[in-house]
Backbone as CSV, one residue per row, in Angstrom:
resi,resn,N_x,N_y,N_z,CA_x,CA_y,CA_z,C_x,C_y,C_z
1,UNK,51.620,-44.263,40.419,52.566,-45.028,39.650,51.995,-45.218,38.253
2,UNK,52.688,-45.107,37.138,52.499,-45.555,35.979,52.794,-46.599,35.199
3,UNK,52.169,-47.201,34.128,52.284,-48.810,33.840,52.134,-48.730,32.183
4,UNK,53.140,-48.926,31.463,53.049,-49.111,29.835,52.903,-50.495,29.596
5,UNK,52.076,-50.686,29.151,51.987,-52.185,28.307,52.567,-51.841,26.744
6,UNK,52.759,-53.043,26.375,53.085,-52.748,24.799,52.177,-53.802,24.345
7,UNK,51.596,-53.529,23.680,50.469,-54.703,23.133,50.813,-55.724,21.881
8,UNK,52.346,-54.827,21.525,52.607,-55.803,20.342,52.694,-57.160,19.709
9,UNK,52.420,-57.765,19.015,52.322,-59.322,18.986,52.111,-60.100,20.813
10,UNK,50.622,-59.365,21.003,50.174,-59.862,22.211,48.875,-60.502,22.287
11,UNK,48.348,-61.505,22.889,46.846,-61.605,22.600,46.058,-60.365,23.222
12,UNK,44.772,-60.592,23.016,43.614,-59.498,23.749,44.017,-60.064,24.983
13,UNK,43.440,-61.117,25.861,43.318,-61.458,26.878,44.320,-61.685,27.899
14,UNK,45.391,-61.556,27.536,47.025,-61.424,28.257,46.949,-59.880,28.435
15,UNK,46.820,-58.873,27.118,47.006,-57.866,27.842,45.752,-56.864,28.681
16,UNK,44.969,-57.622,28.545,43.446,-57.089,29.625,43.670,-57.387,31.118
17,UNK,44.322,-58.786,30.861,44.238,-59.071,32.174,45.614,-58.229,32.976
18,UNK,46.835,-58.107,32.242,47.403,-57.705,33.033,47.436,-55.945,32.775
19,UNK,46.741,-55.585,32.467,45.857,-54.397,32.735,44.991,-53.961,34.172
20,UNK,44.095,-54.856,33.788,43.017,-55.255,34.667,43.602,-55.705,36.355
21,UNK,44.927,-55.787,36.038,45.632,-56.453,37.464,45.662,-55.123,37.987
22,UNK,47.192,-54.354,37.349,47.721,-52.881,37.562,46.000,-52.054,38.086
23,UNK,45.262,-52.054,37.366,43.926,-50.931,37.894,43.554,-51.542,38.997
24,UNK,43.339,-52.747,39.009,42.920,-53.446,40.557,44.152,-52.616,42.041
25,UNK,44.769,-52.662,41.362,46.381,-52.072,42.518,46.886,-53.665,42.861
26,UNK,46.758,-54.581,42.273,47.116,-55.533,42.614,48.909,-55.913,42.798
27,UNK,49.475,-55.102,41.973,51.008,-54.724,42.353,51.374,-54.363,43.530
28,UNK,50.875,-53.690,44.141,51.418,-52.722,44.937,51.279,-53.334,46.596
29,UNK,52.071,-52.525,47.394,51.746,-53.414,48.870,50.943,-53.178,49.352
30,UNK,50.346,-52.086,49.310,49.028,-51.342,49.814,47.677,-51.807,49.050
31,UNK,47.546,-52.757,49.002,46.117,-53.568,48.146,45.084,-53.653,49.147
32,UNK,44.334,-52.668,48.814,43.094,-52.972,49.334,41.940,-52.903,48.590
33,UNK,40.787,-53.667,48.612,39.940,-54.129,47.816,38.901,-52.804,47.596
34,UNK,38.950,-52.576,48.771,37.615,-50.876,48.708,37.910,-49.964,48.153
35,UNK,39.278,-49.667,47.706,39.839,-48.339,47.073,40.404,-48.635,45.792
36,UNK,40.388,-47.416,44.798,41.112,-47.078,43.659,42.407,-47.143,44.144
37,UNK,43.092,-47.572,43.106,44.381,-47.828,43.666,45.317,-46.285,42.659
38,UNK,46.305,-45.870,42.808,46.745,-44.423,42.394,47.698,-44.693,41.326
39,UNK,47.261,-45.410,40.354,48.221,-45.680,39.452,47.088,-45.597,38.258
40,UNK,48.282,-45.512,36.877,47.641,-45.111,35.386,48.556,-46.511,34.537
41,UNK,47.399,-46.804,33.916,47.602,-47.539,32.888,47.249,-47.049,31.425
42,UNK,48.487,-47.089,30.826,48.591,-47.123,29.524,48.777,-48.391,28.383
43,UNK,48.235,-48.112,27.514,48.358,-49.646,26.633,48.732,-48.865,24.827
44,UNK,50.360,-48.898,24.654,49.951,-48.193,23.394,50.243,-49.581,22.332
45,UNK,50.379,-49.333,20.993,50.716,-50.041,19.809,49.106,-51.156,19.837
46,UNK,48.144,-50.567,19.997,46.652,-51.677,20.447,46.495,-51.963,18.769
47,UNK,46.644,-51.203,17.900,46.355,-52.169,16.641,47.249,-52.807,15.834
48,UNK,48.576,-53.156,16.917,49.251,-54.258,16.580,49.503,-55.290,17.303
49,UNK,47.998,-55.068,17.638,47.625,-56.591,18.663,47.418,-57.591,18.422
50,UNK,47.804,-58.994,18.578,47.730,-60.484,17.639,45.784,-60.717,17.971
51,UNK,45.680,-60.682,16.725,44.361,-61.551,16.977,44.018,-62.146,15.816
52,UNK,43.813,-63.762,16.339,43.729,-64.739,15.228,42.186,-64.491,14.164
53,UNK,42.491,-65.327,13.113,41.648,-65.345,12.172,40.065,-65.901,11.900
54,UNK,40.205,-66.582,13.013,39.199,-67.930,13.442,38.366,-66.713,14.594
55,UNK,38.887,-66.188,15.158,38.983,-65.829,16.382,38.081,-64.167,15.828
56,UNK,37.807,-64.141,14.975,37.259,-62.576,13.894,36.318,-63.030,13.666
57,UNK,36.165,-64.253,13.336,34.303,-64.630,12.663,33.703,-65.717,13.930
58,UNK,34.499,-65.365,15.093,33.621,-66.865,16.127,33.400,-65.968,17.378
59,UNK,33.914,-64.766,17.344,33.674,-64.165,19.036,32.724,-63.378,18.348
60,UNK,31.223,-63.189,19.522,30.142,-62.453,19.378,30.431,-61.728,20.516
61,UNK,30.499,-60.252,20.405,29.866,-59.133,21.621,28.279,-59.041,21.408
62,UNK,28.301,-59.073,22.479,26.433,-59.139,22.610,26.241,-57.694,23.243
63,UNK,25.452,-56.936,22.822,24.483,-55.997,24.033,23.353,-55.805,23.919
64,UNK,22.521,-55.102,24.667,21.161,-55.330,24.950,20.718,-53.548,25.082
65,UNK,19.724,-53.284,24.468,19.296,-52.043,24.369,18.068,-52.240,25.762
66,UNK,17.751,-52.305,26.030,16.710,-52.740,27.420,15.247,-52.777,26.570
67,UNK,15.290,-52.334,25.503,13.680,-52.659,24.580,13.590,-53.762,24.069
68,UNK,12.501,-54.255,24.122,12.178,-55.777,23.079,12.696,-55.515,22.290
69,UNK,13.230,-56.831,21.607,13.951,-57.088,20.856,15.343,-56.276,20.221
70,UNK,15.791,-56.069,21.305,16.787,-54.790,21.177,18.309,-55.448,21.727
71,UNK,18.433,-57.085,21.446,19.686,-57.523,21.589,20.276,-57.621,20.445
72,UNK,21.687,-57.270,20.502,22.241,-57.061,19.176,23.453,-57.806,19.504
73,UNK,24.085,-58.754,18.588,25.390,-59.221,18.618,25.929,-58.782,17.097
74,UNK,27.685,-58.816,17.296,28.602,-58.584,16.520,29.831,-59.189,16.335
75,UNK,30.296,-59.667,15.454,31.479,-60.235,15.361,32.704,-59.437,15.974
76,UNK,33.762,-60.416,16.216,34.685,-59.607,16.470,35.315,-58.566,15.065
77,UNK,35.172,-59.087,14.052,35.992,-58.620,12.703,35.142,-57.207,12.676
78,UNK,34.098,-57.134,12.782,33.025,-56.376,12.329,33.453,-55.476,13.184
79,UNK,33.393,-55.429,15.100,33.961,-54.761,15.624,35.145,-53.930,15.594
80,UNK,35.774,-54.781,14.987,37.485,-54.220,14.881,37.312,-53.222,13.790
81,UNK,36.808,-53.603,12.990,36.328,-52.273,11.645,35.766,-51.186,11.478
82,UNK,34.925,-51.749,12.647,34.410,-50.298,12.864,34.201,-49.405,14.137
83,UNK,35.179,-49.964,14.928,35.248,-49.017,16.159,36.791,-49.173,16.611
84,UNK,37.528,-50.036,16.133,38.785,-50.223,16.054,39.018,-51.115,17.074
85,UNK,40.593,-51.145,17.209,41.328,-52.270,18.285,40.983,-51.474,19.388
86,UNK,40.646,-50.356,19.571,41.096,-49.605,20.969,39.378,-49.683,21.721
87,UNK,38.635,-49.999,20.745,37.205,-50.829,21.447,37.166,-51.707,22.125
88,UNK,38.069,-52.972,21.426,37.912,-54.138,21.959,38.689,-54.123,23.147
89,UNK,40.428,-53.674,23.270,40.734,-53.609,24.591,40.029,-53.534,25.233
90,UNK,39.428,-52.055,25.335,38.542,-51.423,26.193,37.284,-52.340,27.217
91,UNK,36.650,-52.970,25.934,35.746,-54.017,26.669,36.247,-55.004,27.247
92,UNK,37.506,-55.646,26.635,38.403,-56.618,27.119,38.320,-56.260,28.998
93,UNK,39.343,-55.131,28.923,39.392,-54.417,30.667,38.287,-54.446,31.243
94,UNK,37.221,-54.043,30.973,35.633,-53.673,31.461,35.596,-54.930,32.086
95,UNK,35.683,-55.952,31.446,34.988,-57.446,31.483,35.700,-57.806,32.658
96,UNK,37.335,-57.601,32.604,37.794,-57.984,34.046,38.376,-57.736,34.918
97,UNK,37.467,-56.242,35.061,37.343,-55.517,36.374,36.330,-56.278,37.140
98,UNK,36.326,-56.264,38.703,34.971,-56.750,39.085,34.244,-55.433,39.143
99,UNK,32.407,-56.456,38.997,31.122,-55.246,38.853,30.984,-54.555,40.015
100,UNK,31.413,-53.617,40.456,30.803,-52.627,41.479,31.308,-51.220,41.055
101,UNK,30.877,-50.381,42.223,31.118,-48.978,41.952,32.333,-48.146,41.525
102,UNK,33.262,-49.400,42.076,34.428,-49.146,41.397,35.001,-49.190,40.222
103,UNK,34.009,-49.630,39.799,34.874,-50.150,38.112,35.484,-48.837,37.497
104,UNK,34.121,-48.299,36.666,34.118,-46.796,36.664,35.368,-45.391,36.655
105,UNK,35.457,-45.596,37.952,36.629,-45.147,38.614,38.024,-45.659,38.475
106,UNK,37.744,-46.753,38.391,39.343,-47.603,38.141,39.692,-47.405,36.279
107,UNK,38.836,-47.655,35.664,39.054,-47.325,34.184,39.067,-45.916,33.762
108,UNK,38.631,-44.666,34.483,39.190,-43.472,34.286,40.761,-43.607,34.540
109,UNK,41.539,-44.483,35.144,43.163,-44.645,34.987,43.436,-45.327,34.009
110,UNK,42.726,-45.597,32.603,43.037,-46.535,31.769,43.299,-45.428,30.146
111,UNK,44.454,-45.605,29.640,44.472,-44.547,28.220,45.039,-46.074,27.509
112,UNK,44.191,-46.048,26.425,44.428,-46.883,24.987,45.252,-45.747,23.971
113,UNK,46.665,-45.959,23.406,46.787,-45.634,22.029,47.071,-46.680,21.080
114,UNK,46.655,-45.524,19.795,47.332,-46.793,18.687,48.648,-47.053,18.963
């Protein structure tokens, strides 16, 4: 089954999550927790996604290179500039998938366009 979001005048976190639902298979009657569920999610119009102003200079992505001193944080604005809106979705979904082997697998059903 296939799933269009429209991201337009939407927050990040409305449309991750109901992203993040559809890849779970959480629609469907056949939900089961151990399996990929057989559906594709699409998310187009992502850089005409609402994201506030406050909300560009106060969210930090953090990651960690595994070497001393190799944690790096970034603004959201900074992000958006230079890896675009279709980054942040992206991590948006990541974040709320749950962590196991599945994740992976469930976000190969995931296409971002502008």
């Amino acid at each position: 089954m296939k799933y269009t979001i429209d991201a337009q005048n939407k927050k990040i976190g409305r449309i991750a999550s109901e992203a993040a639902g559809y890849l779970m298979g959480k629609s469907s009657t056949s939900f089961a927790k151990n399996t990929v569920a057989d559906v594709k999610v699409e998310i187009v119009n992502a850089d005409k996604a609402d994201v506030n102003a406050k909300k560009k200079v106060s969210d930090n992505y953090t990651t960690y290179t595994g070497f001393r001193g190799g944690l790096n944080q970034e603004k959201l604005g900074h992000l958006i500039e230079r890896a675009g809106m279709i980054e942040v979705l992206k991590r948006a979904v990541y974040n709320m998938i749950p962590n196991n082997k599945l994740r992976t697998l469930r976000l190969k059903n995931l296409s971002i366009k502008k």
